[in-house]
C-alpha positions in Angstrom: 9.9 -21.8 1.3 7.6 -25.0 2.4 6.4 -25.4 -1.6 10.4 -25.7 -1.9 10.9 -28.4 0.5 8.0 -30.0 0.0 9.4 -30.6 -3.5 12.4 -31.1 -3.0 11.5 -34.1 -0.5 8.9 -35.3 -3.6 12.2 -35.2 -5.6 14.2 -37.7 -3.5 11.8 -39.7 -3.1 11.3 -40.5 -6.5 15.0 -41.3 -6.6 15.0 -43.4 -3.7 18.1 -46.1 -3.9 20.1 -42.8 -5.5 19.2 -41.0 -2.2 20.1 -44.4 -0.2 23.6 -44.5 -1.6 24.3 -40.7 -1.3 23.5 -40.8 2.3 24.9 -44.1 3.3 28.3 -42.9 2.0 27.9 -39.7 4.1 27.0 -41.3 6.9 29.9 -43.9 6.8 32.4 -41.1 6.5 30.6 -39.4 9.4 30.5 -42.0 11.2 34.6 -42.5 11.2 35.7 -38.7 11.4 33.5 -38.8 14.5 34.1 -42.4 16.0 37.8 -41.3 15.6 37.7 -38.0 17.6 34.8 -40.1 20.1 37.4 -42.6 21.0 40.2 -40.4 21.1 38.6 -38.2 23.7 37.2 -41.3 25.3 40.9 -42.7 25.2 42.3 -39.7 26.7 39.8 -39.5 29.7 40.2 -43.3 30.0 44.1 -42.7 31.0 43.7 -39.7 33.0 41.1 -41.3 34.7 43.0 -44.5 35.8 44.8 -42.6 38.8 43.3 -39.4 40.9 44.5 -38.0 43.9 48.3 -38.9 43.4 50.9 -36.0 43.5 54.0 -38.0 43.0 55.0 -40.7 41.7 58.5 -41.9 42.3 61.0 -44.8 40.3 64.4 -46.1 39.8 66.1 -43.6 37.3 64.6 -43.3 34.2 62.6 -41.5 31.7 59.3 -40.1 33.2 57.2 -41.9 30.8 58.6 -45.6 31.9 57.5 -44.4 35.1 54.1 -43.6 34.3 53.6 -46.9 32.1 55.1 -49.6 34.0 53.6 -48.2 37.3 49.8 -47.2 36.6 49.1 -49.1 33.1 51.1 -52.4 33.8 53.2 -51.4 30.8 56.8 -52.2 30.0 58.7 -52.7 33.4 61.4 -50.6 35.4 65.1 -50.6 34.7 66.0 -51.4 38.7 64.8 -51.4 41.8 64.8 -48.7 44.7 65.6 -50.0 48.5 63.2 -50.5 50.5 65.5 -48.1 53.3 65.4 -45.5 50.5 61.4 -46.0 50.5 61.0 -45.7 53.9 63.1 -42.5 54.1 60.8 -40.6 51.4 57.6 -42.0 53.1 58.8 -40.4 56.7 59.2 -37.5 54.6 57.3 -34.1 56.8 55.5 -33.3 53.6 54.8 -37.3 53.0 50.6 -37.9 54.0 51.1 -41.4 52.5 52.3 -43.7 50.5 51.8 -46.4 48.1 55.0 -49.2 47.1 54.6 -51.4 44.2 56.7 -54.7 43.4 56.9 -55.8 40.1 58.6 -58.7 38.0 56.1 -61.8 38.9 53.3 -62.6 36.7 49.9 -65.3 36.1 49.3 -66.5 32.8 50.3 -63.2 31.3 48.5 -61.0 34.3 50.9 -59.1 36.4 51.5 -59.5 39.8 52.2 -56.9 42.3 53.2 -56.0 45.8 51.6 -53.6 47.8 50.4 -52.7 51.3 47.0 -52.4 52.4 47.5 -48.3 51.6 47.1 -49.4 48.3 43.2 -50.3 49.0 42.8 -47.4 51.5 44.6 -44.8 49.1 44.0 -45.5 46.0 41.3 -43.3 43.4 40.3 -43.4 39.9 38.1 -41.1 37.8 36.0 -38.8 40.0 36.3 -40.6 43.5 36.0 -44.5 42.5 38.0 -46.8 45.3 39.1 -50.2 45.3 36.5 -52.4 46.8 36.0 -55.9 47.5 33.5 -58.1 45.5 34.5 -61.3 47.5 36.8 -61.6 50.1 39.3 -59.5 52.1 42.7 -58.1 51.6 46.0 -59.6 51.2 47.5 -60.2 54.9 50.2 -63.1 54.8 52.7 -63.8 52.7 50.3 -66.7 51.0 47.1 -64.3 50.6 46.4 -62.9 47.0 43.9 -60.8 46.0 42.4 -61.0 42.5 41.3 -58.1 39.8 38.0 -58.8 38.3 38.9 -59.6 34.8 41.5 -62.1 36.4 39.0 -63.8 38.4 36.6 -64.0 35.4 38.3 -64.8 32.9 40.6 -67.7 34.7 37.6 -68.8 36.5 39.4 -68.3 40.2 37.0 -68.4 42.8 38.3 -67.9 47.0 40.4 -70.0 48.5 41.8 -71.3 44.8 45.3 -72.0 44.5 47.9 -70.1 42.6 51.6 -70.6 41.1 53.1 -67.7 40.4 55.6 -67.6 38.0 59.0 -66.2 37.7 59.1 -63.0 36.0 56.8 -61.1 33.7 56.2 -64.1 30.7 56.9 -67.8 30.3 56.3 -70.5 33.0 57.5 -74.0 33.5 60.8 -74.2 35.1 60.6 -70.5 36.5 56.8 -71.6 38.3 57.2 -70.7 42.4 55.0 -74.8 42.4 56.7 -75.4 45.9 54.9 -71.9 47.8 51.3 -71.6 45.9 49.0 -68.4 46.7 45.3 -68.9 48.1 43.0 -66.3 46.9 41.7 -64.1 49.7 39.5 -61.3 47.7 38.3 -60.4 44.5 37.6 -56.7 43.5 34.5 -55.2 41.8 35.5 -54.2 38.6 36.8 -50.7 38.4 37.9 -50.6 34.2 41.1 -49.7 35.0 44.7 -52.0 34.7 43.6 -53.1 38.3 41.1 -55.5 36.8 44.1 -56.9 35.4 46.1 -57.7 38.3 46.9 -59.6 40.9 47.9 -58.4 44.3 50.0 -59.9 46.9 51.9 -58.6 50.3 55.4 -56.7 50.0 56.4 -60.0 52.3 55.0 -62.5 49.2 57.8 -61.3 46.6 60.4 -61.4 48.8 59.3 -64.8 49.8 59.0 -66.0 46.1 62.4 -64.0 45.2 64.0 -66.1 48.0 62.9 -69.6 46.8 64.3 -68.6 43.4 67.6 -67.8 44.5 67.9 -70.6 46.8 66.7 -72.9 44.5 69.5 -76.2 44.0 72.1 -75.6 41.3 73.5 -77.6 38.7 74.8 -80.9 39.7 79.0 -80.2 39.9 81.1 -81.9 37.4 82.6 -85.0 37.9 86.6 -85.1 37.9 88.2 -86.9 34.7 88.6 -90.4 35.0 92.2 -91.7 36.4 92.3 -88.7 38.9 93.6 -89.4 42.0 91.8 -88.8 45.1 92.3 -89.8 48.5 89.8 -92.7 50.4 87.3 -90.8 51.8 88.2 -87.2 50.9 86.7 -84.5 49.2 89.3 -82.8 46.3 89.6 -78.9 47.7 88.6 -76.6 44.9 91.2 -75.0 43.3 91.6 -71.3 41.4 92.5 -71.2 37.7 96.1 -71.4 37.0 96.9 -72.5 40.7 99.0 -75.9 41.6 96.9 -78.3 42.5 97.6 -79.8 46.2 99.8 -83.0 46.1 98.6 -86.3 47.1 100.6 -88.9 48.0 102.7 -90.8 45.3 101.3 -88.3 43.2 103.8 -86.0 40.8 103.4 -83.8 38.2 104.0 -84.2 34.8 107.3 -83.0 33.6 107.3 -79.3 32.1 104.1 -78.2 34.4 103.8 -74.5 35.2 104.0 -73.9 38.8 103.1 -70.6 40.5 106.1 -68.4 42.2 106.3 -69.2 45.3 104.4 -72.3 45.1 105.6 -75.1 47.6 107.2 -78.4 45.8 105.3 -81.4 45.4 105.3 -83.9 48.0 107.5 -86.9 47.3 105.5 -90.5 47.8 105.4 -91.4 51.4 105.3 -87.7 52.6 102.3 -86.7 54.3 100.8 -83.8 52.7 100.4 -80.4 54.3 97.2 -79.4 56.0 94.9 -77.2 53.9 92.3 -75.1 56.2 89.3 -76.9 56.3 90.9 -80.4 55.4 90.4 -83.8 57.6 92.8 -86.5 56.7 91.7 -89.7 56.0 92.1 -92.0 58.9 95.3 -93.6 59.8 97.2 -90.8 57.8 100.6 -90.1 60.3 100.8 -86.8 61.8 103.7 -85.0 62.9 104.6 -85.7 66.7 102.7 -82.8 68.9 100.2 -81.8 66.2 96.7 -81.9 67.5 94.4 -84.2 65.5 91.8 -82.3 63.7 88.1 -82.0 66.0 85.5 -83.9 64.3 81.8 -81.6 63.3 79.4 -82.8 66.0 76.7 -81.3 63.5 75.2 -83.5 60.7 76.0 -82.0 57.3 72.9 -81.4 55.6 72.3 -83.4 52.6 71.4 -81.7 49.4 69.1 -85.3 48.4 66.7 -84.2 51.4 65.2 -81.0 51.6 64.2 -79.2 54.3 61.0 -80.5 55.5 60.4 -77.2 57.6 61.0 -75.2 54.2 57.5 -75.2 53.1 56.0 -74.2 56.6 58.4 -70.7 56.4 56.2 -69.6 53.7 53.1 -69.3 55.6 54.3 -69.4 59.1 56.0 -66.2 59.2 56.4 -62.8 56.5 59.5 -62.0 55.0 60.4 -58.4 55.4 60.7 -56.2 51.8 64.2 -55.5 50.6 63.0 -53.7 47.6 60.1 -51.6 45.6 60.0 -51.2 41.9 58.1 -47.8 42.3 55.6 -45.8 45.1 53.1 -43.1 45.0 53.0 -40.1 47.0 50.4 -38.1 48.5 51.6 -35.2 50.2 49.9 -32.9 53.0 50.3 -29.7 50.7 49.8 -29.8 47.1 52.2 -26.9 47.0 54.6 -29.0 48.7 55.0 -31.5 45.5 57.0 -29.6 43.6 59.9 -29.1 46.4 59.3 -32.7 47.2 60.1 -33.9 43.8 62.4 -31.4 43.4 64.6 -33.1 46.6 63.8 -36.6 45.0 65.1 -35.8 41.7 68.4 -34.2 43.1 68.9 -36.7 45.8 72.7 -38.2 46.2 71.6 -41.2 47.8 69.8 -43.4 46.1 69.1 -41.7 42.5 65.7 -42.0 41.5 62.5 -40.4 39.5 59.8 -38.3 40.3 57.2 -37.4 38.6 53.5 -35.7 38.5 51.2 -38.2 37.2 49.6 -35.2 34.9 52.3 -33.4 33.9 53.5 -37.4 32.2 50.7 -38.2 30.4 50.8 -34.7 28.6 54.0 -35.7 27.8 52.5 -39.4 26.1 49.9 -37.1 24.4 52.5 -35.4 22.8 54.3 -38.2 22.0 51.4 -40.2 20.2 49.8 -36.5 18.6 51.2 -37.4 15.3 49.2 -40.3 14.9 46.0 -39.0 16.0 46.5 -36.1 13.2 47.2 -39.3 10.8 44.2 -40.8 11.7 41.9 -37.6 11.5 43.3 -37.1 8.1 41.8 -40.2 7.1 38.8 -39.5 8.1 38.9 -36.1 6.3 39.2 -38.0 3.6 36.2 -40.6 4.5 34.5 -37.5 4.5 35.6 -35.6 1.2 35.4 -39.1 -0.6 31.2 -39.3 0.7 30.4 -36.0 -0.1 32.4 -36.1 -4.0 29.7 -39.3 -4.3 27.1 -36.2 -3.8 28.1 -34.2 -5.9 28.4 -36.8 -8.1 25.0 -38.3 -7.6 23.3 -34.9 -8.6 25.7 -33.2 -11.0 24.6 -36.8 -13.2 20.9 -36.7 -12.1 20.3 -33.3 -13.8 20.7 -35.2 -17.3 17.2 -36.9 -16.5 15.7 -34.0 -14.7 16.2 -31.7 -17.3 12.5 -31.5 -18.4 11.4 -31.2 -15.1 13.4 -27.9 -14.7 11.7 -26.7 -18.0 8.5 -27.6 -16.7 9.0 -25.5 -13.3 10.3 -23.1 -15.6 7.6 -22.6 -17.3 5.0 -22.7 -15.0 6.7 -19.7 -13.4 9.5 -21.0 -11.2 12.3 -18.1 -11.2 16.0 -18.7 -11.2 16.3 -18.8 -7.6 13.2 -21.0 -7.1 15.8 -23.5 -9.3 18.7 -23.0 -7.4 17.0 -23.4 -4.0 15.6 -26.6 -5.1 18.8 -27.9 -5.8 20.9 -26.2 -2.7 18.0 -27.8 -0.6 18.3 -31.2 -1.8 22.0 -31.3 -1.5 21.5 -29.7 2.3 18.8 -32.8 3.0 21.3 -35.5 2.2 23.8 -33.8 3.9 21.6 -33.5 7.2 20.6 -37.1 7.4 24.2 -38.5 6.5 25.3 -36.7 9.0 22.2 -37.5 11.9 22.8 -41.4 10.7 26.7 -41.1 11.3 26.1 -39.7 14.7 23.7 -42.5 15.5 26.1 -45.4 14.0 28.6 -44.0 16.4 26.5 -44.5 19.4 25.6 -47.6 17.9 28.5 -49.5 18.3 29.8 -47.4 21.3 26.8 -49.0 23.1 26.8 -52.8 21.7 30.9 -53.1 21.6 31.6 -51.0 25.0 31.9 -54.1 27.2 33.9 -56.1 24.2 36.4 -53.0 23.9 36.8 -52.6 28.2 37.1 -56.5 28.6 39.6 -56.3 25.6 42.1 -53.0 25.9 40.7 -52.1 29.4 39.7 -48.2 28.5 36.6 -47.3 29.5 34.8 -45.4 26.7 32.2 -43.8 28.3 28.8 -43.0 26.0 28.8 -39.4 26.6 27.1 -35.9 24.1 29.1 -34.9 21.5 32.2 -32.9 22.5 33.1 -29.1 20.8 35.3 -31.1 18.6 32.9 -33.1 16.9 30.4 -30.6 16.6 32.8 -28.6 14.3 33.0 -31.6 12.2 29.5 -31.9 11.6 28.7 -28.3 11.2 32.0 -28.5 8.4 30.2 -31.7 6.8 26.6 -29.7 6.5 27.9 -26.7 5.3 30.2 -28.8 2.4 27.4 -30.2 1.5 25.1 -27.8 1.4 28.1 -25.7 -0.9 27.8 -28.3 -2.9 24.5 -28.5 -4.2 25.6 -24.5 -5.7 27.5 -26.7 -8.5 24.2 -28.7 -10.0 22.1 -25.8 -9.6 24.8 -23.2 -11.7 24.0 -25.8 -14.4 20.3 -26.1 -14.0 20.2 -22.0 -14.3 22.1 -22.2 -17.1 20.2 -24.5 -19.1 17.8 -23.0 -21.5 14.0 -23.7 -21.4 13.8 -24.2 -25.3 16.2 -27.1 -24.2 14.4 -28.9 -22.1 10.9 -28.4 -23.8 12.7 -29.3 -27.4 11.9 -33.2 -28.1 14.9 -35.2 -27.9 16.5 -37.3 -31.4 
């Protein structure tokens, strides 16, 4: 068996760029079936690693899955908001340890932003036990504080005590910026390779307070009235509703053929002082009717919409707005037996409908949902695979042409059948062997010089680990094809008669 592979070594060697070829096309194809089933395990432990330790988590009403994405991967957003009374009742839940809320719907240059509580850097785990820690810094504790993921912080170049505009929902910027209450960064986190590297973390108090300067932000100027309207010196035109009379003025009267309203009162005939409308102050010197009371003038100074509130700024910082609603919150209950009645009671609740679900049970559901592809993709690289090892059998089915006396000469010198058909069986097996030992190594290869591009990138961890069941399969199928394959050059090399190859050639 040595003299076999000793010469069967001698004959690859002496067809050394053949060899090259037929192994670097094997070991490409290996390389991609297992890369593929690599990263799709890596992908897998990547997601179920992002959030341990969770039992429930809980959104508006909706599918589970929009749940899952838009709460733990920063993914898509939820259809509504839950009350923040309807939080508090679930967290003073008896089978509630603790809780986590999240509020959504801010963002940073394209990083989310999201309000939490200081549970969130108590409670929170990933993979095996990893917490949230602090690089720099502290935690978010006014409604100015934010607290920085470490992508975030790298990548925008924030450093503590920077300033930051948030802006106004989840894209865009400009006119939706929060420019009059900017953030100071507080803390930065170590970097964990989860979505919490990309994020950015303020108080429950913070969006409120940002949500409140958007609403109350000043409106569109009001319209002017058409020119030749009559007004009175001094006086403000009352508003009036669509399809309504307007008040008569003096000396004013409509045009003939006007729609009036049933009921409505006649229009006042020049001279005639005009009836009182709540809220109205006649201009002076109007005449009032003997024993009316004149109207008491506003001691207060209206407030002027050209000035703005010079105290306005100060609220931000000077005291925290209380949360009026979460977009989501995760639960951690006393009894793990106790999560299925709890979400049980969440899911039927009357009050306020929302979602529950078990963080595991919803990604099984995603794996499901994306399964098709990942049997697309490993049928590619099936057929990486069948492609590399056809170039084998290619490679020395055509080889045998040139070999031909050197099968007569073994022949003759007393090399049987099956010394022929070894040979043959055992070069195809060595090809096989080493495409398949160079594919594993190109995996690991670029597994170990892209692994900080891909986290930094996508955010999933893909951690450099030994080859799974899976993959093993695929290399034992990949050896044993090949080595089934030498059989076909080898049939032929029996076959060929030893007058043949000894006969000189025309």
């Amino acid at each position: 068996m040595g003299t076999i592979l000793r010469l069967a070594l001698q004959s690859l060697r002496s067809r050394a760029f053949t060899s090259f070829l037929t192994v670097a096309s094997i070991a490409l194809s290996v390389t991609l079936l297992v890369g593929i089933e690599h990263v799709r395990s890596g992908v897998r432990e990547s997601f179920a690693g992002t959030i341990r330790g969770v039992d429930l988590i809980v959104g508006a009403r909706g599918g589970s899955l929009q749940v899952l994405l838009s709460t733990v991967f920063g993914i898509g957003a939820s259809s509504t908001a839950i009350s923040y009374e309807t939080y508090e009742r679930w967290a003073e839940h008896p089978a509630v340890a603790w809780s986590i809320p999240f509020a959504l719907g801010d963002s940073h240059r394209s990083y989310r932003v999201i309000g939490t509580t200081n549970e969130f850097y108590e409670r929170y785990r990933f993979r095996q036990d990893g917490r949230v820690s602090f690089a720099q810094g502290r935690a978010a504790e006014t409604d100015a504080d934010v607290v920085l993921g470490a992508e975030v912080a790298s990548r925008l170049g924030y450093t503590l005590g920077a300033p930051i505009v948030v802006t106004h929902g989840l894209q865009g910027g400009g006119i939706a910026d929060h420019e009059a209450n900017p953030f100071k960064v507080v803390g930065i986190l170590n970097r964990t390779f989860t979505p919490i590297d990309r994020a950015i973390y303020v108080t429950l108090g913070g969006i409120e307070a940002m949500h409140e300067d958007f609403e109350q932000a000043p409106s569109a100027a009001p319209v002017a009235p058409p020119a030749g309207t009559p007004s009175m010196p001094g006086a403000e035109a009352p508003p009036v509703m669509p399809g309504a009379t307007p008040p008569a003025m003096p000396g004013y009267e409509p045009p003939p053929g006007t729609p009036t309203m049933p009921g409505a009162q006649p229009p006042v005939m020049p001279g005639a002082t005009p009836p009182a409308m709540p809220g109205y102050e006649p201009p002076p010197g109007t005449p009032t009717m003997p024993g009316a009371q004149p109207p008491v003038a506003s001691t207060a100074p209206a407030p002027s919409a050209a000035e703005p509130d010079a105290d306005h700024d100060d609220d931000h910082a000077d005291h925290d707005h209380e949360a009026e609603q979460v977009s989501s919150f995760m639960v951690g209950t006393k009894n793990r037996f106790e999560a299925l009645q709890l979400q049980r009671e969440m899911n039927t609740d009357l009050v306020e409908p929302v979602t529950a679900i078990i963080p595991g049970v919803a990604l099984g559901e995603l794996w499901q949902n994306i399964s098709s592809a990942e049997v697309g993709l490993r049928i590619v690289a099936m057929f990486a695979v069948a492609i590399g090892l056809t170039g084998m059998l290619v490679a020395l089915y055509s080889s045998l042409d040139a070999r031909r006396r050197e099968m007569a000469i073994l022949r003759a010198v007393g090399a049987g059948p099956r010394t022929i058909v070894s040979l043959l069986v055992i070069e195809s097996a060595l090809l096989a062997f080493v495409g398949c030992v160079l594919g594993v190594l190109f995996v690991y290869a670029i597994l170990t010089v892209g692994q900080s591009a891909i986290e930094a990138r996508s955010g999933v961890h893909l951690a450099i680990r030994a080859l799974g069941a899976t993959e093993w399969k695929y290399l034992a199928l990949v050896l044993g094809a090949g080595t089934l394959i030498g059989f076909v050059p080898a049939i032929k090399a029996y076959r060929t008669s030893l007058t043949d190859g000894l006969s000189p050639r025309a």
